[in-house]
CHARMM-style PDB file with segment names, atoms N, HN, CA, C and O in Angstrom:
ATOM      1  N   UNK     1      85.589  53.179 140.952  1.00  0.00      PROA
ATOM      2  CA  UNK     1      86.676  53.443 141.873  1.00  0.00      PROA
ATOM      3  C   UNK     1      87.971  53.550 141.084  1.00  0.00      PROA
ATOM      4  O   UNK     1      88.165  52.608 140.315  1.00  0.00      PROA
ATOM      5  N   UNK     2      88.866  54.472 141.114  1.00  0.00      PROA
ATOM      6  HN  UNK     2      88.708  55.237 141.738  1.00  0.00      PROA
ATOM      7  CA  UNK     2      90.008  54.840 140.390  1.00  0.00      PROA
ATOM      8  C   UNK     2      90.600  53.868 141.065  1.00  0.00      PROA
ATOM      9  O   UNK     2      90.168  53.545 142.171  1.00  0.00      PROA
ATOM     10  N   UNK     3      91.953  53.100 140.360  1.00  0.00      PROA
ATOM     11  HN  UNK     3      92.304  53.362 139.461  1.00  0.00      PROA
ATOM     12  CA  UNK     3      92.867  52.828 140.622  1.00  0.00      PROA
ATOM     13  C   UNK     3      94.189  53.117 141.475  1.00  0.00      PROA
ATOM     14  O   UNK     3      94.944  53.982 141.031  1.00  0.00      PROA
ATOM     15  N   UNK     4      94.504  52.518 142.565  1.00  0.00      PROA
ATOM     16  HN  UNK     4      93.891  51.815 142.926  1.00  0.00      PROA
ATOM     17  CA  UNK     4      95.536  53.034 143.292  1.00  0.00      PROA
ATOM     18  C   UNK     4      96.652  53.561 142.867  1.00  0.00      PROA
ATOM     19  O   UNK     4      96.944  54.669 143.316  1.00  0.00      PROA
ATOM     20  N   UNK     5      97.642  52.852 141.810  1.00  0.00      PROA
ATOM     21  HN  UNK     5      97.404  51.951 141.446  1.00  0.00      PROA
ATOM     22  CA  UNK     5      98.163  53.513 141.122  1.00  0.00      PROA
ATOM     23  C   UNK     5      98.418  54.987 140.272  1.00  0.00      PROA
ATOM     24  O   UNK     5      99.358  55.729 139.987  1.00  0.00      PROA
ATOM     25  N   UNK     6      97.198  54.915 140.101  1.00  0.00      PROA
ATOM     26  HN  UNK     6      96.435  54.312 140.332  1.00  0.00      PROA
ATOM     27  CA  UNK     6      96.576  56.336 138.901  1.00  0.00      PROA
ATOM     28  C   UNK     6      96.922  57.410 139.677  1.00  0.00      PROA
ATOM     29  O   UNK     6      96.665  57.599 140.866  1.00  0.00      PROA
ATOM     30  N   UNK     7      97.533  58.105 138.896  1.00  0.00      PROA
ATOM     31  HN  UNK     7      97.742  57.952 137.930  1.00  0.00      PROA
ATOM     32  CA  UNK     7      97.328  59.480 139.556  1.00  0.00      PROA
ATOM     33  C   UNK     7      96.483  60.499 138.930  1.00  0.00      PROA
ATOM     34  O   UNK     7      96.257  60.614 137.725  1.00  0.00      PROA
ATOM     35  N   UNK     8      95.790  61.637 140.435  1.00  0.00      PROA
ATOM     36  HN  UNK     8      95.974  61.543 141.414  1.00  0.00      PROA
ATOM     37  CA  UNK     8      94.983  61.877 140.445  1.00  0.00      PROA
ATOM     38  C   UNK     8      95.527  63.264 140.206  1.00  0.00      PROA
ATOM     39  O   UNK     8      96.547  63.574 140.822  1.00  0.00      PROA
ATOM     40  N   UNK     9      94.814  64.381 139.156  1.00  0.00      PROA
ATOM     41  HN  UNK     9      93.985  64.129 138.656  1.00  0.00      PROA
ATOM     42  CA  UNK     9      95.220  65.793 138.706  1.00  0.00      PROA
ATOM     43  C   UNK     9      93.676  66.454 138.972  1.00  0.00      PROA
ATOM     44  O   UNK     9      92.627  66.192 138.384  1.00  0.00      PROA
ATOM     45  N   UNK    10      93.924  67.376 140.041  1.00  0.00      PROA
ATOM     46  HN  UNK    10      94.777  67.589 140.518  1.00  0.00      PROA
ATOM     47  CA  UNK    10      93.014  68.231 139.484  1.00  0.00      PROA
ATOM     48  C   UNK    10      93.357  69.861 140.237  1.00  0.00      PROA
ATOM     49  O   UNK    10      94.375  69.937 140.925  1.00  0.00      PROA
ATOM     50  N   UNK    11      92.522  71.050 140.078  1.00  0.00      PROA
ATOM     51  HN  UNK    11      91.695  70.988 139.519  1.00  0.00      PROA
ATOM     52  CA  UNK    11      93.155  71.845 139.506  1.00  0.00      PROA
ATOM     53  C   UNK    11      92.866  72.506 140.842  1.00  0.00      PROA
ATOM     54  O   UNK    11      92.147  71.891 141.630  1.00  0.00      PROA
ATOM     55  N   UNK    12      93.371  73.742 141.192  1.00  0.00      PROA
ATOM     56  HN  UNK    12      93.955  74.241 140.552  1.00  0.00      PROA
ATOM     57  CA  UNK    12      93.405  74.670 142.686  1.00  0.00      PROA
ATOM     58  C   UNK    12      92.346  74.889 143.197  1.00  0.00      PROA
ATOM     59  O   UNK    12      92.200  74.813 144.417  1.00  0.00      PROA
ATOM     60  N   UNK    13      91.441  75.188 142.426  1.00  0.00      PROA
ATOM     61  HN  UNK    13      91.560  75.250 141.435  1.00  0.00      PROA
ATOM     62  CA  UNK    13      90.064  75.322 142.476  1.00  0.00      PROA
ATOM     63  C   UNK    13      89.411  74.434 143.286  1.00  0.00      PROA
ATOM     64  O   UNK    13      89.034  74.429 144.458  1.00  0.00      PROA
ATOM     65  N   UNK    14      89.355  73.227 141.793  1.00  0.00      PROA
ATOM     66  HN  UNK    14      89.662  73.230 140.841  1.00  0.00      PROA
ATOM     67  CA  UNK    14      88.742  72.065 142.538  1.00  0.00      PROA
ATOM     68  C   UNK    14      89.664  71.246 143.992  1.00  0.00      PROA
ATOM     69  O   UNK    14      89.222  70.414 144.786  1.00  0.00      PROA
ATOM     70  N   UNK    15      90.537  71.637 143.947  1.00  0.00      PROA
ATOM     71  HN  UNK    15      90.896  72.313 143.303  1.00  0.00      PROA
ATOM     72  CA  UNK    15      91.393  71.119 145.320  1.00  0.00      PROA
ATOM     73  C   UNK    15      90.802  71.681 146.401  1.00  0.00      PROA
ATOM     74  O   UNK    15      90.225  70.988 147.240  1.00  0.00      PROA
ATOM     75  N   UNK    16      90.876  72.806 146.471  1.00  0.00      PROA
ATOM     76  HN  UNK    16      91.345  73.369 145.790  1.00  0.00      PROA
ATOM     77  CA  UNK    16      90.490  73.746 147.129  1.00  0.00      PROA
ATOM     78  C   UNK    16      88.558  74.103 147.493  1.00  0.00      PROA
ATOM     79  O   UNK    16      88.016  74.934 148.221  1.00  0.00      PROA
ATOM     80  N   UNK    17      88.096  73.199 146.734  1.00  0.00      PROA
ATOM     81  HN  UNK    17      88.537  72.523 146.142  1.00  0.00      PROA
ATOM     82  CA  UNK    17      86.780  73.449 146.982  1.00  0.00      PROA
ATOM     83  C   UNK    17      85.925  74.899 146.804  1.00  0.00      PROA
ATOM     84  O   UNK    17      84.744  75.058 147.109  1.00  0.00      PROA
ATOM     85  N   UNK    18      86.833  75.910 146.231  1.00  0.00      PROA
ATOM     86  HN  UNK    18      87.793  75.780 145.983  1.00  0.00      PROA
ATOM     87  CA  UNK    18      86.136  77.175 146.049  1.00  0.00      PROA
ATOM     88  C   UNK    18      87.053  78.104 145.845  1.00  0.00      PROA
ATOM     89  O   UNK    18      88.209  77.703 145.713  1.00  0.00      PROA
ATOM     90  N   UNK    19      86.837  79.284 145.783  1.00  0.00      PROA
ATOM     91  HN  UNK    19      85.898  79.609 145.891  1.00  0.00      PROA
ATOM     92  CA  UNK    19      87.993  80.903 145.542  1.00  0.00      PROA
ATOM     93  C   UNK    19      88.103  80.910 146.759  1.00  0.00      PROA
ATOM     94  O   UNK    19      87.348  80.543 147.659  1.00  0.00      PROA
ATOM     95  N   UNK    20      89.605  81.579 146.738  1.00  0.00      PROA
ATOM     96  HN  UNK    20      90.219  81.878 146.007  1.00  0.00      PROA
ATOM     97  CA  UNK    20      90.153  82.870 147.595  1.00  0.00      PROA
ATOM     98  C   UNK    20      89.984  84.238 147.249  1.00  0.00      PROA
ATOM     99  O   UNK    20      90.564  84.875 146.370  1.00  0.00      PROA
ATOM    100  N   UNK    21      89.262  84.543 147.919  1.00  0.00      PROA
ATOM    101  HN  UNK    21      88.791  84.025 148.633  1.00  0.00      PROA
ATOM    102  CA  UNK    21      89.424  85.929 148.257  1.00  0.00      PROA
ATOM    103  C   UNK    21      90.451  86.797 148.745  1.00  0.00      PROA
ATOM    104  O   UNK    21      90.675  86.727 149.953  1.00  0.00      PROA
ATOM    105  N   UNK    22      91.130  87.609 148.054  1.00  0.00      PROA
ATOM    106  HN  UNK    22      90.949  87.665 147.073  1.00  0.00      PROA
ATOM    107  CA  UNK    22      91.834  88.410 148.275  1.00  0.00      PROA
ATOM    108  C   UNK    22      92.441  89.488 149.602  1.00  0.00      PROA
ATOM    109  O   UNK    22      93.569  89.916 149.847  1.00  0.00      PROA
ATOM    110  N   UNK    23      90.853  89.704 150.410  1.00  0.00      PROA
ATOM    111  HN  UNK    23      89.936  89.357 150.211  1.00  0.00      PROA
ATOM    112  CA  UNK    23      91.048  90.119 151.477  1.00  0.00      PROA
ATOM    113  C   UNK    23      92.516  90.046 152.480  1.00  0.00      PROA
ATOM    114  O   UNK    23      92.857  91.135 152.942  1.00  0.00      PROA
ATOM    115  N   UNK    24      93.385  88.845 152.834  1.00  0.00      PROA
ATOM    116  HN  UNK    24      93.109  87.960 152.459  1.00  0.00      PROA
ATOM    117  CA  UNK    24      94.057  88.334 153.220  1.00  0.00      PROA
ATOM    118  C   UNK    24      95.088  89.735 152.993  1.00  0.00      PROA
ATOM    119  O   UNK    24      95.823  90.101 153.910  1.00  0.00      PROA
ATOM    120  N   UNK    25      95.050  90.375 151.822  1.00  0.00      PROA
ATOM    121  HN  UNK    25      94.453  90.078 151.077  1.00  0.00      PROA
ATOM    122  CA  UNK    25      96.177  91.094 151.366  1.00  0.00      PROA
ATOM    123  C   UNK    25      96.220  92.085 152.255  1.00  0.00      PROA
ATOM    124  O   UNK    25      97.330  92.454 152.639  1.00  0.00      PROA
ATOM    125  N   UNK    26      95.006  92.733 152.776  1.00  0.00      PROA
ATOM    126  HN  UNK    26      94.105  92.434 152.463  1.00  0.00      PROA
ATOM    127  CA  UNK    26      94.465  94.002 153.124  1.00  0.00      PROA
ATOM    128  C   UNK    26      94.346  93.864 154.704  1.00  0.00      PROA
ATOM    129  O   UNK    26      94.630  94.727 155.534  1.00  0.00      PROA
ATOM    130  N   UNK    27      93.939  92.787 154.892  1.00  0.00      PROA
ATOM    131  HN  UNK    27      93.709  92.086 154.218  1.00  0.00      PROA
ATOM    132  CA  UNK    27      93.368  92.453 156.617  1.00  0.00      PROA
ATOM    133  C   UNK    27      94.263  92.016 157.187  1.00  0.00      PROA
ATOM    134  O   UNK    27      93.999  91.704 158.348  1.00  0.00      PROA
ATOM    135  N   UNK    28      95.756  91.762 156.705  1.00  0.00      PROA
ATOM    136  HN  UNK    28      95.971  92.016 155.762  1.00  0.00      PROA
ATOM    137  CA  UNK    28      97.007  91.297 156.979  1.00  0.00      PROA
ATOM    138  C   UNK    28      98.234  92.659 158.014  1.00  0.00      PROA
ATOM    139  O   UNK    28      98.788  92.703 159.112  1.00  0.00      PROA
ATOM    140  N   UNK    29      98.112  93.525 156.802  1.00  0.00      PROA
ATOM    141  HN  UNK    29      97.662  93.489 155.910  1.00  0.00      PROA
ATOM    142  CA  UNK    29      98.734  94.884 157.143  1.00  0.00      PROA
ATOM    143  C   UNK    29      97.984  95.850 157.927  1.00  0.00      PROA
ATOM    144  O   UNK    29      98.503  96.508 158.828  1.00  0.00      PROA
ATOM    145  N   UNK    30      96.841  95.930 157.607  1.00  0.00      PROA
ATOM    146  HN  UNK    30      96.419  95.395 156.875  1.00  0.00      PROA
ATOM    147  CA  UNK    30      96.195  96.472 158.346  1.00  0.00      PROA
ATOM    148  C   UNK    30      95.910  96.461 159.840  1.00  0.00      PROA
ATOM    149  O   UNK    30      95.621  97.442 160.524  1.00  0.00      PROA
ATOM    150  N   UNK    31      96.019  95.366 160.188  1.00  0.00      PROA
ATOM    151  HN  UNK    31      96.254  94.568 159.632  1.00  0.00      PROA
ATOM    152  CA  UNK    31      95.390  94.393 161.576  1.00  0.00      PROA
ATOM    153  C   UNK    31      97.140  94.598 162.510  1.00  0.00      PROA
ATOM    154  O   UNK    31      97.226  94.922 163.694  1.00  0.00      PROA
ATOM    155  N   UNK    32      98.272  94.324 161.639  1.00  0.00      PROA
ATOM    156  HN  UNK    32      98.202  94.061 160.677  1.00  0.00      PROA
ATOM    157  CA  UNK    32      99.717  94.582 162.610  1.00  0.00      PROA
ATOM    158  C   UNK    32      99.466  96.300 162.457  1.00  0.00      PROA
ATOM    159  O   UNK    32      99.411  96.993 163.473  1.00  0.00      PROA
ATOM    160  N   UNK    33      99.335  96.841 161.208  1.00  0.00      PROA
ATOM    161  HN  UNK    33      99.379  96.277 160.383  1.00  0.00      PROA
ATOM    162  CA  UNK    33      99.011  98.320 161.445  1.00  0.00      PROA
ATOM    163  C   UNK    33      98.500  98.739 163.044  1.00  0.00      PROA
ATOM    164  O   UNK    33      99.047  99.377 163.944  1.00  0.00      PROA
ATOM    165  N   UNK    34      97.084  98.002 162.915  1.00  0.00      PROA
ATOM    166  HN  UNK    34      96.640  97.484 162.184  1.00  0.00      PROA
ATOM    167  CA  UNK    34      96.400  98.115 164.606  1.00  0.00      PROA
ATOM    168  C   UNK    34      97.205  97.742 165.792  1.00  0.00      PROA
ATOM    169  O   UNK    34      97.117  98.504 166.755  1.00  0.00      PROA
ATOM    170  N   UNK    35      97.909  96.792 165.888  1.00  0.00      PROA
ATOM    171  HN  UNK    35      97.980  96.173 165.106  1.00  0.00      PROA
ATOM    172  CA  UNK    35      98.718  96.021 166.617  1.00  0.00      PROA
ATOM    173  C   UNK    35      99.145  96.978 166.911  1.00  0.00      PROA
ATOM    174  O   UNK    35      98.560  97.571 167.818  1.00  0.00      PROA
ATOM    175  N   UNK    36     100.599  97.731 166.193  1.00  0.00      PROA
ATOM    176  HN  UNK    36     101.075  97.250 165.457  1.00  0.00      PROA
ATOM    177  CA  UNK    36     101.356  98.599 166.467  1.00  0.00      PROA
ATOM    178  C   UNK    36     101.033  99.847 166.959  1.00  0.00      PROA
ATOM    179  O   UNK    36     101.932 100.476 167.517  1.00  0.00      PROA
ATOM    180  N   UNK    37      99.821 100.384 166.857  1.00  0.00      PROA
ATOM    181  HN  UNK    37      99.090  99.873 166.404  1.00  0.00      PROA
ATOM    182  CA  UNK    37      99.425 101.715 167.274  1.00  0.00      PROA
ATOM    183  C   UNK    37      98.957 101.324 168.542  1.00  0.00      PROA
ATOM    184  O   UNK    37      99.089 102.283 169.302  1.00  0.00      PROA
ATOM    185  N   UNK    38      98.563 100.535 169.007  1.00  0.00      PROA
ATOM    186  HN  UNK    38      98.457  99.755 168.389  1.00  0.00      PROA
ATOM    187  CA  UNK    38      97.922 100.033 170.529  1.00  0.00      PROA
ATOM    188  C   UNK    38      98.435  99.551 171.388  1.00  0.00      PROA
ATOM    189  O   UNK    38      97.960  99.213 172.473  1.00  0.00      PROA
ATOM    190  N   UNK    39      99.846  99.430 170.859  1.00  0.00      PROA
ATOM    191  HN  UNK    39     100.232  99.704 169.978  1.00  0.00      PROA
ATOM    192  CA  UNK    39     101.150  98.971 171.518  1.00  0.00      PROA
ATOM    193  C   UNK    39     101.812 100.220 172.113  1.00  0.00      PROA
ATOM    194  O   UNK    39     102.152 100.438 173.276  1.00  0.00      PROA
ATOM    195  N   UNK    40     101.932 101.193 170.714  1.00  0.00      PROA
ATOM    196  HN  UNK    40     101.655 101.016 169.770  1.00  0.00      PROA
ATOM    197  CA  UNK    40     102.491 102.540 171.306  1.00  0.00      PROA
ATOM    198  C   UNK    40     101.630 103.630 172.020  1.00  0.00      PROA
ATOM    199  O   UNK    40     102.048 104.580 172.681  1.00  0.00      PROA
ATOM    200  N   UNK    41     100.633 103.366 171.808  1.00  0.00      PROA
ATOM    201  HN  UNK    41     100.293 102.594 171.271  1.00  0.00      PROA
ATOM    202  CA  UNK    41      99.331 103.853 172.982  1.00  0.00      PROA
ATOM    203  C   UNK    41      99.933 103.402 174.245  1.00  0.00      PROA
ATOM    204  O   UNK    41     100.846 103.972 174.841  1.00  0.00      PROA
ATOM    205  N   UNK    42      99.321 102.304 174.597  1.00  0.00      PROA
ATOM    206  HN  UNK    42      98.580 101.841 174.112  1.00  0.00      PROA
ATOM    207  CA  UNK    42      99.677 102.191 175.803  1.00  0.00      PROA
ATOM    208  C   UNK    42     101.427 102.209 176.724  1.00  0.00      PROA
ATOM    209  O   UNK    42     101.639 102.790 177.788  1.00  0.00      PROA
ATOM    210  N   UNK    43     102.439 101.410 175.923  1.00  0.00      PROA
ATOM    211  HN  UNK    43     102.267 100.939 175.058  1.00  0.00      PROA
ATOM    212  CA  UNK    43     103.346 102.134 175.879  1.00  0.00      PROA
ATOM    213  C   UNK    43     103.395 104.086 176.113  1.00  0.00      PROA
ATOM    214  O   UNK    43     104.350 104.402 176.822  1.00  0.00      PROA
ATOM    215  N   UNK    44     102.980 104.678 175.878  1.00  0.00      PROA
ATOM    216  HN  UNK    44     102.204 104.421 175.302  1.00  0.00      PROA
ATOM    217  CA  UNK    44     103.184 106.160 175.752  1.00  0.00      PROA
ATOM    218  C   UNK    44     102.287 107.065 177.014  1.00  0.00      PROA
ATOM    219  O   UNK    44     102.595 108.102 177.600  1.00  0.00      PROA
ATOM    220  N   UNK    45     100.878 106.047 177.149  1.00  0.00      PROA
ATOM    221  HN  UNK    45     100.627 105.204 176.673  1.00  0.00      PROA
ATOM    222  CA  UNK    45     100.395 106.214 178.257  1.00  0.00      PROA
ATOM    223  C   UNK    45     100.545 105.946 179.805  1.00  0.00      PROA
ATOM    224  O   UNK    45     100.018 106.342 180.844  1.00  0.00      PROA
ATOM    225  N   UNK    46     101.322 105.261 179.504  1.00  0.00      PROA
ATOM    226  HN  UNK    46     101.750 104.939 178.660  1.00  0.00      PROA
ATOM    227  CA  UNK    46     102.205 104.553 180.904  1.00  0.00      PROA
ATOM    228  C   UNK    46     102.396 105.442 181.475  1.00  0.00      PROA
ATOM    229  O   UNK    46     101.784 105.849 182.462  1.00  0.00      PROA
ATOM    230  N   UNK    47     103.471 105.986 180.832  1.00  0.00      PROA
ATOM    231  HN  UNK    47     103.968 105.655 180.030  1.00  0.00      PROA
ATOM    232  CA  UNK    47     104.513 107.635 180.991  1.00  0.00      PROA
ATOM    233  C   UNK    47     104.225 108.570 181.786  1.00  0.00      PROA
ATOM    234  OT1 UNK    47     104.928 109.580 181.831  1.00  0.00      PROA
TER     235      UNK     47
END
């Protein structure tokens, strides 16, 4: 059992329990991309 005191280092990875995947970058813009066109759809279809 570590000591209460001690501090404990470890690294993103192991914090994190595994990778990130990148996706986030792509499925981010894309998805308000969708948002916005289905907004002005119906918006436009109103009309």
């Amino acid at each position: 059992m570590a000591n209460e005191n001690e501090r404990i280092e470890v690294t993103t990875d192991e914090a994190r329990a595994g990778s990130t995947p990148h996706m986030t970058r792509y499925i981010l813009p894309m998805s308000l991309v969708l948002v916005v066109v289905i907004f002005a759809f119906i918006l436009f279809a109103r009309q």
